[in-house]
C-alpha positions as CSV (number, residue, x, y, z in Angstrom):
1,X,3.3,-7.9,5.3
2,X,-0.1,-8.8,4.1
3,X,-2.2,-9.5,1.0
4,X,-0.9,-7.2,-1.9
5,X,-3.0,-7.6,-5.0
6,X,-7.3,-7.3,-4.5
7,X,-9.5,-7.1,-6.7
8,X,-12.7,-5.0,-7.3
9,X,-14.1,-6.8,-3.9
10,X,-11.8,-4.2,-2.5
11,X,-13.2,-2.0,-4.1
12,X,-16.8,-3.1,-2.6
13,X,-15.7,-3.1,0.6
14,X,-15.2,0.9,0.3
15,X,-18.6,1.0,-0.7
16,X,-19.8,-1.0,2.3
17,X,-17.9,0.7,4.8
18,X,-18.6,4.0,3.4
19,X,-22.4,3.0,3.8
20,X,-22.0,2.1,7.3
21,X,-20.1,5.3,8.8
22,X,-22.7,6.8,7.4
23,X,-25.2,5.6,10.4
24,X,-28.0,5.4,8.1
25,X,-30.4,2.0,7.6
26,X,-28.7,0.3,4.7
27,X,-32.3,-0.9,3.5
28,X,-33.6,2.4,3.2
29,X,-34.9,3.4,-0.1
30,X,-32.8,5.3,-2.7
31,X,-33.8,8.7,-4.5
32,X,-35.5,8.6,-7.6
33,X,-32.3,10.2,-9.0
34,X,-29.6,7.9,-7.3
35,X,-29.9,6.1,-10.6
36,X,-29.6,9.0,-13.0
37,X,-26.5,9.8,-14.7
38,X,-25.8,14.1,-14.8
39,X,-25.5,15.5,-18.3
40,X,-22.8,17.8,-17.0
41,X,-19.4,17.8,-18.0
42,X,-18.1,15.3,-15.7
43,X,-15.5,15.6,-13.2
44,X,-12.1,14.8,-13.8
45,X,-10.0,13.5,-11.6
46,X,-7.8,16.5,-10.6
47,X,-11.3,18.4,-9.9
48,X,-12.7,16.0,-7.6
49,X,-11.1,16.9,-4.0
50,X,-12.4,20.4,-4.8
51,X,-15.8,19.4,-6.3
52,X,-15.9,17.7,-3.0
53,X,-15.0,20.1,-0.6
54,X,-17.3,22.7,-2.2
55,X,-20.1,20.5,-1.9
56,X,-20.9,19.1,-5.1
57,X,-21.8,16.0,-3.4
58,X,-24.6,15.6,-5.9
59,X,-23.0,16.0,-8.8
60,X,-20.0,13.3,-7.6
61,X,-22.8,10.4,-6.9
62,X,-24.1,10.9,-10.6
63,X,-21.2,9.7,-11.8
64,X,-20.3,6.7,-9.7
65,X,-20.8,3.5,-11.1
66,X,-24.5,1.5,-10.7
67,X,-22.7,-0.9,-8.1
68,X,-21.7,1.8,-5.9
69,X,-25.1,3.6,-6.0
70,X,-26.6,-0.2,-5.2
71,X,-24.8,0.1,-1.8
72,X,-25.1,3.8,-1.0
73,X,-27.8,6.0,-1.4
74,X,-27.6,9.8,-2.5
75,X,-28.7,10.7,1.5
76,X,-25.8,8.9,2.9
77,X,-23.2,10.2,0.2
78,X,-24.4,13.5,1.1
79,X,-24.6,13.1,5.0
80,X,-21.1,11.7,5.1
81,X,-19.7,14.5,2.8
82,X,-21.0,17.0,4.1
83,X,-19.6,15.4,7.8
84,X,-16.6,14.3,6.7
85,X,-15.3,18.2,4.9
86,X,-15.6,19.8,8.3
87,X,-13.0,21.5,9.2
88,X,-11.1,20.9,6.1
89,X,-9.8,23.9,4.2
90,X,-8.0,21.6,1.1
91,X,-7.2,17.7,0.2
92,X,-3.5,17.5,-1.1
93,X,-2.9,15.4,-4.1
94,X,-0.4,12.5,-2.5
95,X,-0.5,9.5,-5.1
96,X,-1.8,7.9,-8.0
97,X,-1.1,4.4,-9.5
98,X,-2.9,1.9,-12.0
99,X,-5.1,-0.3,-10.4
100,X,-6.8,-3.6,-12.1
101,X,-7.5,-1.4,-15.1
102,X,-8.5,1.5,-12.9
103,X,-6.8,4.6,-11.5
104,X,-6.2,5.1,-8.0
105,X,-5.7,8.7,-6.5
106,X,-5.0,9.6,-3.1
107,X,-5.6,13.5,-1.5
108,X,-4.8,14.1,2.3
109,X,-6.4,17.0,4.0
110,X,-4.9,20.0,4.7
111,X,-4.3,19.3,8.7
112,X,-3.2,15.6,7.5
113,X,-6.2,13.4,9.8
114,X,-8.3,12.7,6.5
115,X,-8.2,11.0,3.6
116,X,-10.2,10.5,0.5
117,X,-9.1,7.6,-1.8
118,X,-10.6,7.0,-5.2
119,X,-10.9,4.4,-8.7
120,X,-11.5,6.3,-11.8
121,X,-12.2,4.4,-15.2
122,X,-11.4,5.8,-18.3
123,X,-14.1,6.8,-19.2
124,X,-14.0,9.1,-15.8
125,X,-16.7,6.8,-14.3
126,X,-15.8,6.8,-10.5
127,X,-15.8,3.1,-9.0
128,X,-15.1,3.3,-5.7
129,X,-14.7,6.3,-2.9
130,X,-13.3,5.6,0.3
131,X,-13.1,8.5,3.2
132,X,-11.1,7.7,5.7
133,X,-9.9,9.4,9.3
134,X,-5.7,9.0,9.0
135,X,-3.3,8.4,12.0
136,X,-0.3,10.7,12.5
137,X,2.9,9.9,14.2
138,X,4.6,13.9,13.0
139,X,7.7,13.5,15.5
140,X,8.9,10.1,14.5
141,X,8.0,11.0,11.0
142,X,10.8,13.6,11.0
143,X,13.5,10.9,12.6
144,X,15.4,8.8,10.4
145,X,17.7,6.0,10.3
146,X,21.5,7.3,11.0
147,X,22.6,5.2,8.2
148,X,21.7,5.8,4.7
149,X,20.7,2.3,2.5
150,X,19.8,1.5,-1.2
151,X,16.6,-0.7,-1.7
152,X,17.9,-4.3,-1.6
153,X,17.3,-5.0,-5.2
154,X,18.9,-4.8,-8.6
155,X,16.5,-3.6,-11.2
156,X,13.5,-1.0,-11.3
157,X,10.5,-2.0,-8.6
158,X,7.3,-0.9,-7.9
159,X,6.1,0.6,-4.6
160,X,2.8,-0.9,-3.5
161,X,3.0,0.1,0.3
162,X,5.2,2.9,1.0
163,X,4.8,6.6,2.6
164,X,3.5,8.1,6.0
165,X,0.0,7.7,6.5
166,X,-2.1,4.8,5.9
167,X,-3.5,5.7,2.3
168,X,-0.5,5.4,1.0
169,X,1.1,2.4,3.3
170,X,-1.2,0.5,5.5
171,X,2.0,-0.5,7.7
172,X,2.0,2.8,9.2
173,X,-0.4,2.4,12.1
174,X,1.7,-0.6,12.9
175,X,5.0,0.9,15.5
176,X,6.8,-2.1,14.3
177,X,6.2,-1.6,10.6
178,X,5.0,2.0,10.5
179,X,8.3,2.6,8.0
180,X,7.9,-0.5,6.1
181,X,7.9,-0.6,2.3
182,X,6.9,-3.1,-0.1
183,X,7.7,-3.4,-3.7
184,X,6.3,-5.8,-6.6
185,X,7.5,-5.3,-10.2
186,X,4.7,-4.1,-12.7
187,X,4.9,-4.2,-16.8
188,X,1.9,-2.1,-17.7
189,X,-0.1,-1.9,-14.8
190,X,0.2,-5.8,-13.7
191,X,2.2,-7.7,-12.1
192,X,1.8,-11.0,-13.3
193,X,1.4,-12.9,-16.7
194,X,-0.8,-16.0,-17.2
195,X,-2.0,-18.2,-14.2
196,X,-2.7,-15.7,-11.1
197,X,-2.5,-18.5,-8.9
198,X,1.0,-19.9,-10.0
199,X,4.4,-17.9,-8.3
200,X,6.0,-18.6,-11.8
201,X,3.4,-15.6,-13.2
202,X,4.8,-13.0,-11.5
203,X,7.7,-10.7,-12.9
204,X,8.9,-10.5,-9.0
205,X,8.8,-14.1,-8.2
206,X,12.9,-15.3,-8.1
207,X,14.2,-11.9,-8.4
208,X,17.4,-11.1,-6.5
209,X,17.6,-9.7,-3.7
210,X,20.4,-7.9,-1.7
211,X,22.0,-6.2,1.4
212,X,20.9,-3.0,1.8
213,X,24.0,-1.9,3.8
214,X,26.6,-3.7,5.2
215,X,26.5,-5.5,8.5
216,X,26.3,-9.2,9.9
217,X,23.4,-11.3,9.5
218,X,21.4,-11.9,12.9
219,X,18.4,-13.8,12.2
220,X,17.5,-16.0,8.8
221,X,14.9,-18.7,7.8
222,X,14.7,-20.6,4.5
223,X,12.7,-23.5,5.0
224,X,8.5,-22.2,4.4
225,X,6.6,-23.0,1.8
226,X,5.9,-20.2,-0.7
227,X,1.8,-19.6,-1.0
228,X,-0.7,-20.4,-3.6
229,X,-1.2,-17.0,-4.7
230,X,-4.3,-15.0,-4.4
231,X,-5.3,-18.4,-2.5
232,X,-3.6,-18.6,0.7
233,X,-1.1,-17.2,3.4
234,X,0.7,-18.1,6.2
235,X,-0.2,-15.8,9.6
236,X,1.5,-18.0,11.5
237,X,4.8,-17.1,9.7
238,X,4.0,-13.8,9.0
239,X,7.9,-12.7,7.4
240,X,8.1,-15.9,5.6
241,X,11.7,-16.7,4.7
242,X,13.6,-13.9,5.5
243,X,17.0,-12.2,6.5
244,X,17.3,-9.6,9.6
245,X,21.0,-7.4,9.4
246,X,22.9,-5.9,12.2
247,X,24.3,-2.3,10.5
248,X,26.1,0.5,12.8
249,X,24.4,2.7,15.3
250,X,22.0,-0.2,16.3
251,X,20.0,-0.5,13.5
252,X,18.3,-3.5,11.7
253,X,17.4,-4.1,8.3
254,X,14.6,-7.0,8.2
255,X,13.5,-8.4,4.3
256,X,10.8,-10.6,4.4
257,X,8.5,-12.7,2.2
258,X,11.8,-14.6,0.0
259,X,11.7,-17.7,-1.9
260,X,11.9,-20.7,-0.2
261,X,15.7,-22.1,-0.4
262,X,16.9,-19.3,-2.1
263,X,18.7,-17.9,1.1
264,X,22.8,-17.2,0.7
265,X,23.7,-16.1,3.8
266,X,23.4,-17.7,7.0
267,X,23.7,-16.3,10.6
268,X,26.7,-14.5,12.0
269,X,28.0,-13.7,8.3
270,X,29.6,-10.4,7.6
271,X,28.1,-9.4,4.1
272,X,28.8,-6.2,1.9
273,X,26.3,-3.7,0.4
274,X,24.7,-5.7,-2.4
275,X,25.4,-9.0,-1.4
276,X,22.6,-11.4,-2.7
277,X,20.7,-12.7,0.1
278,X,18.0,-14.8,-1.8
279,X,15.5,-14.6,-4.2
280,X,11.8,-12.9,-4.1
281,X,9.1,-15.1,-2.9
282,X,5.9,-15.5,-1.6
283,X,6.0,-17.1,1.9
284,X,4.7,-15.8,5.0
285,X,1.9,-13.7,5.1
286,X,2.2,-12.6,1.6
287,X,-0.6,-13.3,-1.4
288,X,2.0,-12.6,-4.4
289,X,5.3,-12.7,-4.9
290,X,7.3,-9.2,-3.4
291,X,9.6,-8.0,-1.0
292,X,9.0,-6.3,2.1
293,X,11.7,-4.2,3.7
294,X,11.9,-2.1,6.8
295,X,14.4,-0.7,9.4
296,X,14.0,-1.5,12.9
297,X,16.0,-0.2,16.4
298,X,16.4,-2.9,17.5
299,X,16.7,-7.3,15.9
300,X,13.3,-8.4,17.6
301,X,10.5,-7.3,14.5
302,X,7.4,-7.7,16.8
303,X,9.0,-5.8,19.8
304,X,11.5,-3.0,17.9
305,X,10.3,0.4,16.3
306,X,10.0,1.0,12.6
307,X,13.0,3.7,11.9
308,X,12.0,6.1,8.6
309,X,14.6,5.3,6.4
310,X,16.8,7.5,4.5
311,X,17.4,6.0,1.7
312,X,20.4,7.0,-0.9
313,X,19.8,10.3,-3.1
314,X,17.4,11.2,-0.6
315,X,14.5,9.3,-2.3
316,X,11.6,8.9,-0.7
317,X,8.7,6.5,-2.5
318,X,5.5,6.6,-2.2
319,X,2.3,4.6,-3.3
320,X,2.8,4.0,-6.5
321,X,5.9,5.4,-7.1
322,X,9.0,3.0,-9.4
323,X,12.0,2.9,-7.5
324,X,15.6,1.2,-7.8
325,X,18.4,0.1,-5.8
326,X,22.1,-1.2,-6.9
């Protein structure tokens, strides 16, 4: 449950904390050929984990965009490369999606505690690199829910957070969340039409949503305000309107973020496998309409566990990944 959509700030950001890890002065002058552009062939993005990892550190900075070279200098890029590939014998491809016109990828190291994450533009011009250490919880990875469930939703969705590390879902350093997913719908590569600050622009906004499983509803709200998006959220609230289900073998469905007064079930109902339960908002700590949807052991979010969940026809989305439910 937090902001879903950023923009190329994001993007910065990498760039910023990349030059900071790096423990270098950030005012220090760049080298005369920070600035120059390789006449090489350049490298695509299926050669880039390897380019890195063989040290062509060099060759990677010449083709990063001029706002990334503004913020890092060749020294640093090379001084945190070379730092950050020790020990590492591969990066494993893990995810790719469209991203504000971009291409995200994703590779995970081959002892799983690193991560590189990159933006390529068509024209293979990388705009941002992040290298990032990565959590790993390998025994409760490996446990999953008793019962099986659908996605609670009726057509095709897209999977912004979802997987077991945080590249690829930034729940998972979160106990109570590490499992979480959550899903926007796309056309193209956006997921909105017209005003980015109206709910009405997004394809998810008033979208059905359902049971994932039978059981009896133990915990509902229907009365916040759905946010301004890409304006404003609401910490306070952080699920929003939202349903929590009782299912067998004490386990607990929670769906957050729905539209406000869209609710149909109230507490202490018995409901069915795809039962609607509302309609996709955008309250809570949400800044776009989506759903967010994880299994808990036990009906207290902020003090239960996060379950993995197996989900019907043993899927199992990732970052990126389209996914459906009933």
């Amino acid at each position: 449950m937090r902001k879903l959509i950023v923009g190329l700030s994001f993007i910065s950001f990498f760039i910023i904390g990349l030059a900071a890890c790096s423990g270098k002065n950030e005012n220090s002058s760049k080298e005369p050929e920070s600035g120059e552009k390789s006449s090489q062939e350049p490298v695509t993005q299926d050669e880039l984990p390897d380019q890195f990892l063989e040290g062509n550190l060099e060759k990677i900075y010449n083709q990063t965009s001029k706002d990334f070279q503004d913020n890092v200098t060749l020294k640093q890029f090379k001084d945190l490369g070379v730092d950050f590939n020790k020990g590492v014998k591969n990066y494993e491809h893990v995810s790719e999606m469209p991203f504000q016109g971009l291409t995200e990828y994703q590779w995970v190291s081959d002892s799983g505690d690193k991560g590189i994450r990159s933006y390529f533009a068509k024209d293979l011009t990388i705009e941002g690199l992040q290298l990032m250490p990565i959590s790993a919880y390998p025994e409760s990875d490996k446990q999953y829910t008793e019962n099986t469930y659908q996605m609670p939703i009726t057509e095709d969705w897209f999977t912004f957070w979802g997987g077991t590390n945080e590249l690829v879902n930034y729940h998972y350093v979160v106990e109570s969340q590490r499992y979480a997913y959550d899903l926007v719908i796309v056309e193209g590569d956006v997921s909105f039409e017209g005003d980015p600050t109206d709910n009405e622009s997004y394809y998810a906004f008033g979208k059905e949503v359902v049971a994932p499983l039978d059981g009896v509803v133990v915990s509902t709200e229907n009365d916040i305000s759905d946010n301004k998006p890409s304006v404003d959220t609401n910490e306070e609230k952080p699920l929003g309107n939202h349903v929590i289900i009782e299912h067998e073998n004490n386990e607990y469905s929670v769906i957050a973020h729905l539209k406000k007064g869209s609710l149909e079930v109230s507490e202490g109902d018995e409901i069915s496998a795809g039962d609607l339960l509302g309609l996709a908002g955008n309250s809570g700590n949400s800044s776009e309409p989506h759903i967010h949807f994880h299994v808990a052991d036990g009906p207290d979010w902020k003090e239960a566990s996060s379950i993995r969940i197996k989900l019907e026809g043993e899927a199992d989305p990732v970052r990126g990944d389209i996914i459906s439910g009933f």
